[in-house]
Backbone as JSON Lines, residues from 0, in Angstrom:
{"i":0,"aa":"X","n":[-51.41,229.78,204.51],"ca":[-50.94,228.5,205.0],"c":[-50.54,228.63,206.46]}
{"i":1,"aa":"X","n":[-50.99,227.58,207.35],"ca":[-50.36,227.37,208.56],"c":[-48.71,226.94,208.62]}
{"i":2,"aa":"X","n":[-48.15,226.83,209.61],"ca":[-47.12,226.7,210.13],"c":[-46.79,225.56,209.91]}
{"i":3,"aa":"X","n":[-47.72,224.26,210.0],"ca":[-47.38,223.32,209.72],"c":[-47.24,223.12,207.91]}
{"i":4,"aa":"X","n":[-48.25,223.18,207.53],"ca":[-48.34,223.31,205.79],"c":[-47.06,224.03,205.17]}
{"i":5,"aa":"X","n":[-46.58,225.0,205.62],"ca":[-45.24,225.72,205.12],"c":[-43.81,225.05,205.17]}
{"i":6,"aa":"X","n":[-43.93,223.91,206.25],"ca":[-43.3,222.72,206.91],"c":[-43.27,221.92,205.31]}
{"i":7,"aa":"X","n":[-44.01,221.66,204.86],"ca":[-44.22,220.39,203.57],"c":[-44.05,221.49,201.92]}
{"i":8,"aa":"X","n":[-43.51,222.62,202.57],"ca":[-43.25,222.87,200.68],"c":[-42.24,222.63,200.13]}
{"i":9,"aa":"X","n":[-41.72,222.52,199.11],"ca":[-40.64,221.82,198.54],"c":[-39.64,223.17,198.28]}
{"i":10,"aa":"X","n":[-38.27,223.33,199.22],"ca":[-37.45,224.44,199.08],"c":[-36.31,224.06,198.35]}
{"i":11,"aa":"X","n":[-35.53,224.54,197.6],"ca":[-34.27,224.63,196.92],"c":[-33.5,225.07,197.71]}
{"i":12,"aa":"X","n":[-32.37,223.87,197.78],"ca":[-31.19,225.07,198.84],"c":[-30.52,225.41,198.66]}
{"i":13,"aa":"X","n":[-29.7,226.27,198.14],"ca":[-28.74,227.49,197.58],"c":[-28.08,228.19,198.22]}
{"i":14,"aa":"X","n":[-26.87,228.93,197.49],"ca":[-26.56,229.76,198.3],"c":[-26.52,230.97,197.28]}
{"i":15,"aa":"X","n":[-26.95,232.05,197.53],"ca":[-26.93,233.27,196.61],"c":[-27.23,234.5,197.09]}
{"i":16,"aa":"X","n":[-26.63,235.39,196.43],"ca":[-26.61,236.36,197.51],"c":[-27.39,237.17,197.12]}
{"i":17,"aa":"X","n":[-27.94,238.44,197.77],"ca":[-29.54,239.19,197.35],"c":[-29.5,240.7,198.22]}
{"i":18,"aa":"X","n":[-29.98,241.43,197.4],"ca":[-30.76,242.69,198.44],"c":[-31.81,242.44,198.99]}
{"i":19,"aa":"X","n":[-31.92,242.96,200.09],"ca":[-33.23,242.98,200.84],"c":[-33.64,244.47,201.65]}
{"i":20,"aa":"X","n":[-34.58,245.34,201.43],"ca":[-34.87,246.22,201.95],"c":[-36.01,245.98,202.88]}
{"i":21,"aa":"X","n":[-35.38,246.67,204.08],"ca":[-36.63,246.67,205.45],"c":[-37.49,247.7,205.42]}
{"i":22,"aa":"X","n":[-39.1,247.37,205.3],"ca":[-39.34,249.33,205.05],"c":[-39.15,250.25,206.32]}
{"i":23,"aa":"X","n":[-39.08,251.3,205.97],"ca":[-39.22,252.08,206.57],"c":[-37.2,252.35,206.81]}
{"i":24,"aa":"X","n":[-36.56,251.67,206.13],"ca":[-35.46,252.19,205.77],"c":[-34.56,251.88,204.51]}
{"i":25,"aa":"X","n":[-34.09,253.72,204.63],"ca":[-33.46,253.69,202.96],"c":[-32.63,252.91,202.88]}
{"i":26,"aa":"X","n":[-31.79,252.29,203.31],"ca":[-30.19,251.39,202.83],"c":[-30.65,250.32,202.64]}
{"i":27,"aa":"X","n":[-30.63,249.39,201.66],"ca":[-30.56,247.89,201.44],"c":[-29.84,246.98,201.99]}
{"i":28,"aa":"X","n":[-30.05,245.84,202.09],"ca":[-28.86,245.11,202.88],"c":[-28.48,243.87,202.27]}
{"i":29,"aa":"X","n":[-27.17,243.27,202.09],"ca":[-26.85,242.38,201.37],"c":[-27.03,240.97,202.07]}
{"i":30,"aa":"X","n":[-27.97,240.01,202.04],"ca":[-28.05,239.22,202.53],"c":[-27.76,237.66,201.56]}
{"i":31,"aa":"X","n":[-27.54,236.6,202.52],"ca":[-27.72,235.22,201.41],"c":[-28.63,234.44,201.83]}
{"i":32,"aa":"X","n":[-29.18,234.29,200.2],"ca":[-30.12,233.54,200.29],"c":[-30.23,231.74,200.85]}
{"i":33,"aa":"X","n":[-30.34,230.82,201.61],"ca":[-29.87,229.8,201.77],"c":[-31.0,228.75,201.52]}
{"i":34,"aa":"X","n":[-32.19,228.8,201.52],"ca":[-33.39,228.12,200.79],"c":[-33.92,228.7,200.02]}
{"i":35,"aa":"X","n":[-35.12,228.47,199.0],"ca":[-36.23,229.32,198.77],"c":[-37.14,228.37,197.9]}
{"i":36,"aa":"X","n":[-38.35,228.79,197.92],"ca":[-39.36,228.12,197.73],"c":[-40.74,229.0,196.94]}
{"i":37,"aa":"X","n":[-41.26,228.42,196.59],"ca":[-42.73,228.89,195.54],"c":[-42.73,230.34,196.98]}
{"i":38,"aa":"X","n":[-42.96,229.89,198.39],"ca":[-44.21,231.04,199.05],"c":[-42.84,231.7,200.06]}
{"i":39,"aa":"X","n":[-41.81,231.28,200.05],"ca":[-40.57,232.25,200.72],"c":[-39.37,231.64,200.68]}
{"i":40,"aa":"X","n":[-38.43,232.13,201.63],"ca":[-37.2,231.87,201.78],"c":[-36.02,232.09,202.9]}
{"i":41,"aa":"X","n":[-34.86,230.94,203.28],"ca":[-34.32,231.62,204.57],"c":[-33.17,232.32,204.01]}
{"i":42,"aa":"X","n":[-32.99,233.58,205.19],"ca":[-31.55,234.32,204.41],"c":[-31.05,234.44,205.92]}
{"i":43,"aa":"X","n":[-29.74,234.76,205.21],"ca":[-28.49,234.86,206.49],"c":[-27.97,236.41,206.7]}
{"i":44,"aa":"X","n":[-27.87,237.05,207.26],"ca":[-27.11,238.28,207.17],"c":[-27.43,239.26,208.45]}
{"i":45,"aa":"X","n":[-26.62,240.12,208.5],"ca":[-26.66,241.12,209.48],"c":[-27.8,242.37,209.95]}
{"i":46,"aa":"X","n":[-28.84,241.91,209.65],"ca":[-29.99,242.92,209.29],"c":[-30.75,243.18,210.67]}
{"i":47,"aa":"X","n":[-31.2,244.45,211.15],"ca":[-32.2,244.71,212.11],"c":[-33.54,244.2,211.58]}
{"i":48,"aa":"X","n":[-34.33,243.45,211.84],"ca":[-35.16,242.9,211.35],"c":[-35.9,241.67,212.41]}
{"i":49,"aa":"X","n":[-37.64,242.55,212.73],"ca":[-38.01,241.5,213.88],"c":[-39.67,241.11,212.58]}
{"i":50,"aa":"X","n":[-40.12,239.87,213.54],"ca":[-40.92,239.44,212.85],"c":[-42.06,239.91,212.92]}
{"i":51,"aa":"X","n":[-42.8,239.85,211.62],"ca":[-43.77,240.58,210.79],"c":[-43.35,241.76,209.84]}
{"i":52,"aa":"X","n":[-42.3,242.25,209.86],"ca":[-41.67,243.11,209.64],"c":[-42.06,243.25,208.09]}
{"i":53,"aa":"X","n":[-42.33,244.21,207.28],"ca":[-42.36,244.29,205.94],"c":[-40.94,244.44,205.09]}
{"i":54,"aa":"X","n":[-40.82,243.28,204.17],"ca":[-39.55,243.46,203.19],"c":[-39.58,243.71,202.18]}
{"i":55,"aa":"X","n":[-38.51,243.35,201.34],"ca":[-38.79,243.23,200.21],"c":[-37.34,242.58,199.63]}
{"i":56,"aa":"X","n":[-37.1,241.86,198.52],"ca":[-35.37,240.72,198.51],"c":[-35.85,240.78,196.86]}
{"i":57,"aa":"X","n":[-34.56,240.8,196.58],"ca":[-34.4,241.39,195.0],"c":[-33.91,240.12,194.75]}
{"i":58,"aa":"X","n":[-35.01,239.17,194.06],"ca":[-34.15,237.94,193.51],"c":[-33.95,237.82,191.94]}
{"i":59,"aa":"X","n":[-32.69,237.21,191.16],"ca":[-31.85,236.98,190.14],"c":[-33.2,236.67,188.92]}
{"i":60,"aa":"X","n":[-33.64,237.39,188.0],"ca":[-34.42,236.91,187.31],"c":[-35.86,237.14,187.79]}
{"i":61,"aa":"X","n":[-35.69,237.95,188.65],"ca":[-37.69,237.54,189.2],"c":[-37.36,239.6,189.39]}
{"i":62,"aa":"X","n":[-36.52,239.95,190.28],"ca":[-36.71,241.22,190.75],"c":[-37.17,241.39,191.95]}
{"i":63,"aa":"X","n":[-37.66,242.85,192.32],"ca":[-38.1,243.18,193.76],"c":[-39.22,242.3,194.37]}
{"i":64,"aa":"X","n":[-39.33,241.2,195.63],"ca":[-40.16,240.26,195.92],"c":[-40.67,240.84,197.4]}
{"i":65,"aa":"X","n":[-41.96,241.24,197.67],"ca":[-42.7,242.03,198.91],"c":[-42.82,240.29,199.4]}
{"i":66,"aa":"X","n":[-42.19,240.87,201.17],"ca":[-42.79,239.65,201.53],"c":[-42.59,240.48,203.06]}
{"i":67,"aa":"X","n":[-42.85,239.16,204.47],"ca":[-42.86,239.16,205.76],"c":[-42.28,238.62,206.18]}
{"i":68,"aa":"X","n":[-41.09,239.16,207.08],"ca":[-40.74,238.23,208.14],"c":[-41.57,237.17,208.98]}
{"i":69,"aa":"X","n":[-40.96,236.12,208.55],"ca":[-41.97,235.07,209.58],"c":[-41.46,234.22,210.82]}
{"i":70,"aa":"X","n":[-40.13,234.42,210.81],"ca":[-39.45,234.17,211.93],"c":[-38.08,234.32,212.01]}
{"i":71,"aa":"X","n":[-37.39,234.85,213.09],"ca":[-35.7,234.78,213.03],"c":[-35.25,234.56,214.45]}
{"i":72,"aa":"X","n":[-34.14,233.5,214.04],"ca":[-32.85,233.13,214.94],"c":[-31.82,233.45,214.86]}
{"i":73,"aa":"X","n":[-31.43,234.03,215.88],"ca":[-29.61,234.73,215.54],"c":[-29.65,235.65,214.25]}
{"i":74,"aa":"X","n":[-28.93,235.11,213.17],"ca":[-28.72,235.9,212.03],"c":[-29.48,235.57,210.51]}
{"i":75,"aa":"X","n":[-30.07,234.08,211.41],"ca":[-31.1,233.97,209.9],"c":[-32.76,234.2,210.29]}
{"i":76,"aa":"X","n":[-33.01,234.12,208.96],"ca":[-34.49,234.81,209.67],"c":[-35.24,234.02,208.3]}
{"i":77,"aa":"X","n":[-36.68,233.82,208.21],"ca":[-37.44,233.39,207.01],"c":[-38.38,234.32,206.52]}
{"i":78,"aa":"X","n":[-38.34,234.82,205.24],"ca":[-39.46,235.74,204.9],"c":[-40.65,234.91,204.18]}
{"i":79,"aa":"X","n":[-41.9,235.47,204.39],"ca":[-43.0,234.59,203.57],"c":[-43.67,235.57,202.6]}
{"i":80,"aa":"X","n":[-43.38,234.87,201.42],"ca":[-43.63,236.35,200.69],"c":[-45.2,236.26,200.14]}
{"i":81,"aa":"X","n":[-45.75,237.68,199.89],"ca":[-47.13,237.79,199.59],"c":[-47.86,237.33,198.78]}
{"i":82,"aa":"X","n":[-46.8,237.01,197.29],"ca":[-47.32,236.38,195.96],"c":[-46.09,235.33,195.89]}
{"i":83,"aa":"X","n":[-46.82,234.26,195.23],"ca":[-45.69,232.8,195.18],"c":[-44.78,233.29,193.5]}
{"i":84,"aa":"X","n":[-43.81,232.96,194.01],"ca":[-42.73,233.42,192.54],"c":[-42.33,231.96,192.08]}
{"i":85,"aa":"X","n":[-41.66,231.98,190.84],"ca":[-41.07,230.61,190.45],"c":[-39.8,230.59,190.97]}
{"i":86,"aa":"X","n":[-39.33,229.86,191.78],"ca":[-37.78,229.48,192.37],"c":[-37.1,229.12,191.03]}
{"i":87,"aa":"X","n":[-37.02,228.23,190.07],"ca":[-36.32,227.51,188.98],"c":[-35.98,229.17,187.95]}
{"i":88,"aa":"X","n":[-36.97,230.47,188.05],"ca":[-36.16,231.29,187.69],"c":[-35.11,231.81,187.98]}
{"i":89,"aa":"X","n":[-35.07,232.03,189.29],"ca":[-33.86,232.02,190.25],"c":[-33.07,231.39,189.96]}
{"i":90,"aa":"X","n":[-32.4,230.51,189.46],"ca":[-30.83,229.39,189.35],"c":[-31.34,229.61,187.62]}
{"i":91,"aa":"X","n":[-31.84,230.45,186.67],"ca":[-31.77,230.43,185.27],"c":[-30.29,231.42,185.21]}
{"i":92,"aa":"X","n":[-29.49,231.51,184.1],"ca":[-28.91,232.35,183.62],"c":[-29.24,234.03,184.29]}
{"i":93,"aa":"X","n":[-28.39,234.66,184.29],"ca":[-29.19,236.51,184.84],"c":[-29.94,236.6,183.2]}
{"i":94,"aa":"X","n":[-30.98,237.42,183.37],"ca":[-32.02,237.53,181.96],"c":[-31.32,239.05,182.06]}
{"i":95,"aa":"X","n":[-31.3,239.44,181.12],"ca":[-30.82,241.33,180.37],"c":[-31.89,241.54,179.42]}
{"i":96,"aa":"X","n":[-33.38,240.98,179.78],"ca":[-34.04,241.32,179.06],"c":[-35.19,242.72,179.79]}
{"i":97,"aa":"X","n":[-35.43,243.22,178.33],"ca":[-36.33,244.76,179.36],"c":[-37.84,244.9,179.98]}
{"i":98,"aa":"X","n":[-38.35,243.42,179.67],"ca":[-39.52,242.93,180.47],"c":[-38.74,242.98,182.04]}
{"i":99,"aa":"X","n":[-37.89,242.25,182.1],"ca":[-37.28,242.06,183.53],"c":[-37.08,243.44,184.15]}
{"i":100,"aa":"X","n":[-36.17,244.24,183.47],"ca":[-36.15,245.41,184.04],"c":[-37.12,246.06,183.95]}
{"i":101,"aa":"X","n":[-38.46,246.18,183.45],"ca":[-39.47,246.52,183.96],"c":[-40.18,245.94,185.1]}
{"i":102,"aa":"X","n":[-40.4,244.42,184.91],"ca":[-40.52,244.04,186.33],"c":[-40.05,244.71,187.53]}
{"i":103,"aa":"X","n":[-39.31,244.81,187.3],"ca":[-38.15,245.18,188.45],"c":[-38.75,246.33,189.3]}
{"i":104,"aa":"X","n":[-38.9,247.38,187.98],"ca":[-38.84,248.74,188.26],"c":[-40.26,249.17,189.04]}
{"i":105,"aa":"X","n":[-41.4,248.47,188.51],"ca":[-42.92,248.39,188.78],"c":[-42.67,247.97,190.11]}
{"i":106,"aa":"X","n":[-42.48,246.58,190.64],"ca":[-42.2,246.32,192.21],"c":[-41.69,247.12,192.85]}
{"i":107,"aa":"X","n":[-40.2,247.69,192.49],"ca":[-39.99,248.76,193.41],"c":[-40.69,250.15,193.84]}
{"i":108,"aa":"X","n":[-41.4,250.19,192.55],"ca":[-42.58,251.85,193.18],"c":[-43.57,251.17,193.72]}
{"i":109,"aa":"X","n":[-43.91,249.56,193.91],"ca":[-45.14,249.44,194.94],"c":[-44.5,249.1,195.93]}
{"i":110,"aa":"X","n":[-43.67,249.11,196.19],"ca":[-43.37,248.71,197.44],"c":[-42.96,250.08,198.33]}
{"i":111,"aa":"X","n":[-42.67,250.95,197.49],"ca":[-42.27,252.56,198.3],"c":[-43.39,253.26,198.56]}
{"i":112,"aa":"X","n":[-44.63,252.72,198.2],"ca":[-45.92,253.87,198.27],"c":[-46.65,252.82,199.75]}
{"i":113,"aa":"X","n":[-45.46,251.9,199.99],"ca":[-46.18,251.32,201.88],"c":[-46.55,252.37,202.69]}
């Protein structure tokens, strides 16, 4: 999608808070989430992080999400992530189910073999 088209997707605005790992470094960083949508999302937080940058944001019910920086101001920035996730899982209950934590676990070894 162009710049404009990403303009017309329908975002949820929230506030929730999330990991996000930058590659190419080990520490995670606690960021909040303040939109998000089927193809990304804006977050707020203190992170070294320029655009194009490869991520990855651990969201509530979905797990580790690979995406790109696609732009940042000051302290918020928007990632566009690679595969579209369902947002409405995100605001479900936390799931404690072991599909999830497999999810979880599978994203995080593809995202370390970048």
């Amino acid at each position: 999608m162009n710049n404009v088209e990403t303009r017309q997707v329908d975002r949820d605005s929230l506030f929730l808070l999330a990991q996000m790992r930058v590659d190419g470094v080990d520490q995670p960083n606690r960021v909040k989430v303040r939109n998000l949508s089927t193809g990304g999302m804006m977050a707020e937080g203190q992170v070294e992080v320029g655009r194009g940058a490869p991520v990855e944001v651990e969201l509530r019910n979905i797990g580790w999400v690979k995406g790109t920086v696609a732009w940042r101001q000051d302290n918020r920035f928007g990632i566009a992530f690679i595969d579209e996730i369902d947002p409405k899982q995100v605001r479900e209950p936390v799931s404690t189910s072991a599909q999830t934590a497999a999810t979880q676990a599978q994203r995080g070894e593809q995202f370390r073999k970048i």
